[in-house]
N, C-alpha and C positions, 0 to 999 in steps of 0.2 A: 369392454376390452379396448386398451389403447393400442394405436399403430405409431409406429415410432416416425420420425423423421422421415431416417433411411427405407420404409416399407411404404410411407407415403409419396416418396421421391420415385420408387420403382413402380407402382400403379400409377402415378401420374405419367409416366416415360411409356405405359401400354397405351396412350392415346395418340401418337404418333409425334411426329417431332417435335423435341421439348421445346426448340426456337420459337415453336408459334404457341405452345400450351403455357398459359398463363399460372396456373398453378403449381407447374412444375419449375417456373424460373421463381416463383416467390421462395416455394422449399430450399430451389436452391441458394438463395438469398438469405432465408432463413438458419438454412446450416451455415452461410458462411458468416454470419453474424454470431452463433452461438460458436464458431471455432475461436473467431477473435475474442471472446467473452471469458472463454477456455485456456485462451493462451495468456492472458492477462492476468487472470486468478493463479495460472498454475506460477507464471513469474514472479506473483505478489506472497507466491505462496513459498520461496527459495527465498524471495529474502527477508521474510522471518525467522526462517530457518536457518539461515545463515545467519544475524544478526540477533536471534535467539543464542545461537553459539558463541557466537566472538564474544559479546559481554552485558548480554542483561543485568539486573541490578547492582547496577551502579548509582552513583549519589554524585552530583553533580551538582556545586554550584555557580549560576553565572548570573551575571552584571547587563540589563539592560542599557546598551550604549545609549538610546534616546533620551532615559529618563534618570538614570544611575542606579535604578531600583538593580536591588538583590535579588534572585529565586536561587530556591534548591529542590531541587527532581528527585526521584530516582526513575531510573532505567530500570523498565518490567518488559514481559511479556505481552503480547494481546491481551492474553484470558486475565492479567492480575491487573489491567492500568483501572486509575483512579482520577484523573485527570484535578477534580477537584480536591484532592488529597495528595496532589502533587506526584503521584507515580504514572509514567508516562509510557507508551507504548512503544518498542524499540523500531516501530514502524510508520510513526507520527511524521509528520512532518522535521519538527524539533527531535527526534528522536532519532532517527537517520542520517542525522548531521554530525549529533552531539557524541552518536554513538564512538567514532573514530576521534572525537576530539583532545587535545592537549590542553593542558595547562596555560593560559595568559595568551594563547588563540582568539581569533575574532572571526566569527562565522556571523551567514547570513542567512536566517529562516525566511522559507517562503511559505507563505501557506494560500489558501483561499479567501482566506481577507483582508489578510494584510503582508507586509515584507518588515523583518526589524533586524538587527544587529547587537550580538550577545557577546561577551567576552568569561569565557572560563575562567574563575578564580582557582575552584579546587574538583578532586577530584577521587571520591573513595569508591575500593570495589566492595560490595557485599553491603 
């Protein structure tokens, strides 16, 4: 049988003041780590959902400023990207940007590796 968090946070508080019971300030360290865990996913989880609505597949193509290379994306969902097939997740890094972007616009991707500078040439829905 499991004890949840909240049942082991209330037997630990039967052993008298939770200021001195070390178990019971870990639990509560422990739930406060999993609310932030909680509130993150549940944020990351609206703006999919938002940015699932405004305009997934789209087809977009843009101009690396650095290099002058050409790409064309499209704008998917989580569950459809392909990354190596060019379909991007509307939640990506580049994806989050590009999602509101215009025509002949100069945006700047940041990601975990690196930073670069893209310029929208065009822009179809569907």
């Amino acid at each position: 049988m499991m004890i949840s968090l909240k049942e082991k946070l209330k037997l630990s508080r039967l052993d008298g003041d939770s200021s001195e019971n070390g178990d019971s300030i870990a639990l509560e360290e422990e739930i406060g780590r999993l609310r932030v865990i909680t509130n993150f996913l549940e944020n990351r989880l609206l703006v999919m959902k938002n940015a699932n609505v405004r305009q997934a597949n789209k087809t977009i193509t843009y101009k690396l400023l650095e290099t002058g290379e050409e790409k064309t994306i499209r704008l998917t969902d989580n569950w459809e990207s392909d990354p190596g097939q060019g379909e991007i997740s509307v939640t990506s890094p580049i994806g989050e940007i590009l999602i509101d972007g215009k025509v002949g616009n100069t945006y700047e991707i940041k990601t975990n590796q690196t930073n670069y500078k893209v310029k929208i040439i065009s822009i179809k829905q569907g």
